[in-house]
Structures are given as structure tokens and as C-alpha cells.
N, C-alpha and C positions, 0 to 999 in steps of 0.2 A: 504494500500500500504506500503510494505517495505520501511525503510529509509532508505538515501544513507549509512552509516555506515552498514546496516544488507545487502543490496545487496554486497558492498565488502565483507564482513566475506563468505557470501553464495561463491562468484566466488573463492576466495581463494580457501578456502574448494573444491570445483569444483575440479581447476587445481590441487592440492595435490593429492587429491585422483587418477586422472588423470597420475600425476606425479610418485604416487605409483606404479601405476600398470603397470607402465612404465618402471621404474627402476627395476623391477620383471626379466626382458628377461637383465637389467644388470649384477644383483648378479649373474645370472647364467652362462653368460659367465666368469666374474670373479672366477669362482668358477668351471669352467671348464677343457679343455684339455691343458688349457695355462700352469696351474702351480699356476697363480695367486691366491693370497687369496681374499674368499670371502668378505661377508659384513653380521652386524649381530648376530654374536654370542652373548647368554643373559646373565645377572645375577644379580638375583635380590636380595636385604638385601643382601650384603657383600659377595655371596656365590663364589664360584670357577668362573672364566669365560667358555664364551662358546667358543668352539672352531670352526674356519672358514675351509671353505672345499680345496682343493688343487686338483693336479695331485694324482690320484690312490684310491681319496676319504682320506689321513691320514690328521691331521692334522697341521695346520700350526700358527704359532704364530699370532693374530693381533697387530699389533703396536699403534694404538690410541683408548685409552677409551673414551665412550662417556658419559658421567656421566647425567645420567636424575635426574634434582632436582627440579624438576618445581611444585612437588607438587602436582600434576592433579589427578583424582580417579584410574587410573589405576596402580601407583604407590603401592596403599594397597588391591586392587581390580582388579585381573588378567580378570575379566570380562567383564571389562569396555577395550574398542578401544582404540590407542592411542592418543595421545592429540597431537592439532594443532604442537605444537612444536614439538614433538615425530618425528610426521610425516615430516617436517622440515629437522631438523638436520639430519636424515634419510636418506631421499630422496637426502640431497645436499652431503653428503657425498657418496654414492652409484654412484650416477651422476659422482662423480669426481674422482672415482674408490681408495678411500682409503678404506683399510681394516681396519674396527672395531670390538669392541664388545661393550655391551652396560651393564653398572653399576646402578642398581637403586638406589638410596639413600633414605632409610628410613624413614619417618616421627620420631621426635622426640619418643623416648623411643619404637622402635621398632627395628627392627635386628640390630648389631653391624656396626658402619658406614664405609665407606671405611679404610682402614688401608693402612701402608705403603707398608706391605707385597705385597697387591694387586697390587700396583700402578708399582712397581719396571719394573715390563719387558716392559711397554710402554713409547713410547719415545715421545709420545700427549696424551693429555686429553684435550677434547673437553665439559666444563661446561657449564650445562645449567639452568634457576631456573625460566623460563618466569616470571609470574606477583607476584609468590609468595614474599612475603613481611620480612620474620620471618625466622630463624631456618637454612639462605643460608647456612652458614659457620661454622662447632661445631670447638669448637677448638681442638680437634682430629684430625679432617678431614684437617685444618689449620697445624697443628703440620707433619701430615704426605705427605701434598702437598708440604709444605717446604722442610720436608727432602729428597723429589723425585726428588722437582727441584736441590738441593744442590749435586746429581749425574752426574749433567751437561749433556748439551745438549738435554734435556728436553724441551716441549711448553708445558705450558696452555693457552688456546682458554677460557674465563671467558664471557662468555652471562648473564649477568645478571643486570637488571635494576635498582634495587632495595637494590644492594650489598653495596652500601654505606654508604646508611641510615640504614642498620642494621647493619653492624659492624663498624662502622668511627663513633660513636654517638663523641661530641667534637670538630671536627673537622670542620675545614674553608676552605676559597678558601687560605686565605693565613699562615695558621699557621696548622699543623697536628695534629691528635686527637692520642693516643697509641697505634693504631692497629699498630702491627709490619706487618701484613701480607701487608697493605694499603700504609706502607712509605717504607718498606726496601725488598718487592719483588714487590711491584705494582709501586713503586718509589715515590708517591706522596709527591710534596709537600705541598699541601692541596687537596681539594675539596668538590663538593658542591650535595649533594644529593636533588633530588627534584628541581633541579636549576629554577632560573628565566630568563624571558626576560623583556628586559623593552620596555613597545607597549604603542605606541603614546597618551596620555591624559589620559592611566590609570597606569602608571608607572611601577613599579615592579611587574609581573605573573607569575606563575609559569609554568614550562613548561608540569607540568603533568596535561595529558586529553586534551594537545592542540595537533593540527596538528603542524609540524615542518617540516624541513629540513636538513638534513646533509650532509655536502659535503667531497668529498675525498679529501683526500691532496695528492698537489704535488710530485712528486719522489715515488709512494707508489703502489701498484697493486689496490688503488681504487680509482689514480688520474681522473679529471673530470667527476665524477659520482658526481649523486646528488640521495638522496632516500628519499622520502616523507613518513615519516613516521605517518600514520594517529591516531586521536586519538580514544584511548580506540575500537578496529577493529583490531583482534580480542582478543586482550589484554588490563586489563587496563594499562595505559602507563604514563610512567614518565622519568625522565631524569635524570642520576646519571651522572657528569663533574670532568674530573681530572687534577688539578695542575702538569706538567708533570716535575718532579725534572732531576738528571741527570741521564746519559747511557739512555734517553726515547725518543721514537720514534712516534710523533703524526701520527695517518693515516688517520681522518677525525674531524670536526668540527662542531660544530651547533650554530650560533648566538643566543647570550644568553650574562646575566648581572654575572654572579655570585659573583663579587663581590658587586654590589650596588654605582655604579658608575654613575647610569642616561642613560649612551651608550651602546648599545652591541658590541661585535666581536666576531668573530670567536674562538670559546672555545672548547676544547680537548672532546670529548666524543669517542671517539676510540683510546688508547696509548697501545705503546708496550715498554715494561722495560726489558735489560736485565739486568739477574741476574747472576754472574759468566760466565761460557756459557750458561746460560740457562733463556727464554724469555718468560716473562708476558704480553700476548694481554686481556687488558679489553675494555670489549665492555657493554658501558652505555647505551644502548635503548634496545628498545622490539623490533628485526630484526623480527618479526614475524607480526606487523603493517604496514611492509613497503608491500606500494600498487603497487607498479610498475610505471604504465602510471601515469604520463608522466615523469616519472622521471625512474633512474633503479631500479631494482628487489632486493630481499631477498637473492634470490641466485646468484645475480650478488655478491653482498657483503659477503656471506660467502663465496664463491668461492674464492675473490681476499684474505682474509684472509686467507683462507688455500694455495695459493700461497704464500702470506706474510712466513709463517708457514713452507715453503717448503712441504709441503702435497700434495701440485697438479702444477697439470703445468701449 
């Protein structure tokens, strides 16, 4: 008999694919008599984007890149389907009728990584690295994210779990490590990668590979939502927390110790920082564990984030 861990990964899977084929009769009206641009366009190792369909079939600009860094086999292997996440970010962006195209990011020492050049005509990038561990952020890719948000009026949407403990090594809940991309566009004034909770007669745990909870905060597009984030289903899962220095905007919480204090409270794992005019949403869990029932959805949460984002209504 299946565990309860593999019957969620399986219904997941289920509704995605469900959800795919769903959003199929979307792209297409998007991409129709309306005028509107489509959803979709590729391009993988660094190459030209693709372009979305319009009125008369020409083409038409998309405004948000989706940058796939998760690492999965279809990244170096066009054969391989896409990965849970793929499908995800996909599906919730199609749903909420933004037009994209979609960036693969290379594995180390393969096609040249995103460049500035690229980035310049989108006014969102939508990052993603699910469980991948290594290799989230080259400092190219850091150097040329900077200079796109430094254009102003720019979002980065940052999915990723694990971002902190690969480039913040140094770094506390209360004192920042050198990453300039971590303190002076993500705002931090520390944070704690792999964070703990502290649970009743065993004291400090960590919160990776546990079940948790996140709740939205107040004034936010993900006020009183809660999402149950389960563990390791269908990602391994951990918890990247961030110090939210100033101009920063908490939008959700998870009880958690990170400093080592014996108490938990409510600690930042979803901030948005802005930079000049232009605004850094990091998102420290794996959105792709969240179960639903009884709590809300995956795509309730990217959704209110690409509200947040001004991307959807």
C-alpha cells in the first residue's frame, strides 16, 4: 500500500496534468482573435526567446520571463517531460492569463547563462530552482539581475528554497554574510537557511523534511490563508527565513526559532524588498509541497503573489 506522502505526490501529479490540459483551451484563446499574447514561448541555454502569438498570427512581445533553474533532466535532456515544477509555474501563470516565455538555465559549464542582454525587454522574471541545492545563482547571472532590476520598475518573483544556504554561507539571523545580492537587493538583515523550530522536549529542529505551516500576513493578497506545506511530497523540503531590513514588505510567516531563543514566532519566509522602483519577492519554501486540504492551494499562493507583482488581478 502506498504511503500517505506517495498518495499526495500521485493526486498532485493527477490534478497538474488535469490542470495542463486544461489550460491548453487557455493559451489558445489568449493567443487568439482578442489580440492578446499568448503563453509559452521557449528558450533554452541562453538562446533568442520565443515569441507568443497575437491578432493576424505576428508576433508580440512577452513581458515576464520564466527562468527554469530547478535542475530537473529535462533541463539537458529535451526528452525527458516536464518537471512537477515546470508544470506548476506553467499552469499558474496560463490560469492567470500572463504572457510569458520560458529561459532554461544551464547546468554548470554548459551554454552561456542568462545575460543582461536577455533580460532587458521584461519587466518580470519569474525564478525558479525547486529542490536543487548548488549552482542557484552564478555570479553573472547575479551581476546581470542587478543591473535589470537597476532599470527600474522591474519584479523578481525568486522561488527558491535553498537560495540561502548556497549563496549567504556566513550569514545569521542577526548579522549578514557578503552577499551583496542577499543584503542590498533582497534587503536582509540576516537570515537563517535550513531554519529551526523549537518542539516541545526536543528543542531546536530543523525545519527541513518537516510538515509546517505558513500563514499570510495581514494587508497582503495572501492575508488569512494558511498553506500546509508537506514534507519532502513532492520535493525535498526545507526552509530558507529572512531578516527583513528596511523598504521590506513581509507577506507570510512560518513559526520557527531562528535565532535560538527556546520560543518560536512568526518569522518572514515570504519578503518583498524594494529596490529603487524596483521589487524583490523571495519566497523561502518549496510552493510545490503545498497540499491544499485543509489548508489553501499552491496556486492560491502564486496567484496572490503575482497580484502582489501587479501581474494579475
Amino acid at each position: 500500500m502506498p504511503s500517505a506522502d506517495e498518495v499526495r505526490r500521485r493526486r498532485r501529479w493527477a490534478w497538474l496534468l488535469l490542470a495542463v490540459f486544461s489550460a491548453a483551451g487557455v493559451v489558445g484563446a489568449c493567443g487568439g482573435g482578442t489580440g492578446s499574447p499568448g503563453a509559452g514561448g521557449s528558450t533554452a541555454g541562453g538562446g533568442g526567446a520565443g515569441a507568443t502569438a497575437g491578432t493576424g498570427g505576428g508576433a508580440v512581445p512577452a513581458l515576464t520571463l520564466l527562468v527554469d533553474q530547478d535542475q530537473s533532466a529535462n533541463n539537458t535532456d529535451s526528452t525527458f517531460g516536464p518537471s512537477y515544477s515546470d508544470a506548476l509555474f506553467g499552469v499558474d501563470l496560463t490560469v492567470d492569463h500572463v504572457s510569458y516565455e520560458t529561459a532554461v538555465v544551464p547546468p554548470a559549464g554548459g551554454s552561456p547563462p542568462l545575460a543582461f542582454a536577455q533580460l532587458a525587454r521584461y519587466t518580470a522574471l519569474l525564478w525558479y530552482t525547486a529542490d536543487a541545492t548548488a549552482q542557484l545563482f552564478s555570479s553573472s547571472e547575479e551581476t546581470a539581475v542587478e543591473r535589470w532590476l537597476g532599470l527600474g520598475h522591474k519584479t523578481l518573483l525568486m522561488f527558491s528554497e535553498n537560495l540561502l544556504s548556497d549563496i549567504g554561507s556566513g550569514g545569521t539571523w542577526t548579522a549578514p554574510g557578503d552577499s551583496t545580492f542577499l543584503t542590498e537587493y533582497l534587503g536582509a538583515a540576516g537570515w537563517a537557511a535550513d531554519a529551526d523550530v523549537d518542539v516541545a522536549g526536543s528543542g531546536a529542529v530543523s525545519l527541513s523534511g518537516r510538515l509546517y505551516t505558513v500563514d499570510g500576513a495581514p494587508g497582503t493578497p495572501l492575508a488569512g490563508m494558511h498553506f500546509e506545506v508537506y514534507r519532502n511530497t513532492p520535493l525535498e523540503s526545507t526552509a530558507d527565513l529572512v531578516n527583513p531590513g528596511a523598504d521590506s514588505v513581509v507577506l507570510a510567516t512560518v513559526d520557527a526559532d531562528p535565532a535560538g531563543t527556546g520560543s518560536n514566532a512568526p518569522t518572514p519566509i515570504i519578503v518583498a524588498h524594494l529596490v529603487g522602483t524596483s521589487t524583490v519577492v523571495y519566497i523561502g519554501l518549496p510552493v510545490e509541497n503545498i497540499d491544499g486540504a485543509p489548508g489553501n492551494t499552491s496556486d492560491q499562493l502564486v496567484h496572490g503573489l503575482l497580484q502582489f507583482a501587479g501581474l494579475a488581478n
